[in-house]
N, C-alpha and C positions, 0 to 999 in steps of 0.2 A: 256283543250281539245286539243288543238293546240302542248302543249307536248307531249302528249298524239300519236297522228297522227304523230308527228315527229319521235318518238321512232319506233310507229309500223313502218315507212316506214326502219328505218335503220336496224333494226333485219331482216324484210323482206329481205332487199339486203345481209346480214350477210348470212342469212339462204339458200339463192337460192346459196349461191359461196359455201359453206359448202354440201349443198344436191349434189354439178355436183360432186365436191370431192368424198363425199363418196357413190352417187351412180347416175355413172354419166349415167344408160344407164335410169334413173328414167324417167315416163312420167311427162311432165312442171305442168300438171292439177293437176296432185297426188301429187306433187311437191307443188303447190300453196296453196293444201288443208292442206298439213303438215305444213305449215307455217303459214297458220291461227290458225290452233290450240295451236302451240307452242305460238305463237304472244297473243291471247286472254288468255289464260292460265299464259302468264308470267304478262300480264297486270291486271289480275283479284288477282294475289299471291301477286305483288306490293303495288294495291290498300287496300286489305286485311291489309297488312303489316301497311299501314301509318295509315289507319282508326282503327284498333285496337291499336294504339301504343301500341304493345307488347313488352316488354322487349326483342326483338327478336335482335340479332346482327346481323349486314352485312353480318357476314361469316357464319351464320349459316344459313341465307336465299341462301345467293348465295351457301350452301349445299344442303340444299334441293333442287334448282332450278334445279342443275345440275343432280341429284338423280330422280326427276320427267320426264326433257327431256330425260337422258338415259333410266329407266325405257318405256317410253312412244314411242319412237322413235328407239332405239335400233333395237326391233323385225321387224321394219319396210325395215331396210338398211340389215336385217343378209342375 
């Protein structure tokens, strides 16, 4: 759990320098709510990942991952 809380607070910070970027006139709240969902959704796709040990590779997860946040986040910055 403690990695867990470590990862979430780093993507947090990741996320909030990437949100002023690309939409910097974004409200902080709206801001905060997109980054939980990104944050729970990559931690829930991880967990998935190890608890099924699927034959899944690195690069195919970090495809999809990237393919979900644009998908999901894109329409939100256009």
């Amino acid at each position: 759990m403690q990695f867990v809380e470590l990862v979430k607070e780093r993507i947090d910070r990741q996320c909030r320098f990437f949100w002023q970027l690309l939409a910097p006139g974004a409200d902080e709240a709206q801001s905060g709510i997109y980054n939980a969902f990104l944050i729970n959704g990559l931690i829930g796709l991880i967990r998935e990942w190890v608890n099924d040990r699927r034959d899944l590779t690195v690069e195919s997860i970090s495809e999809l991952t990237a393919t979900l946040i644009l998908a999901s986040v894109g329409p939100c910055i256009a």
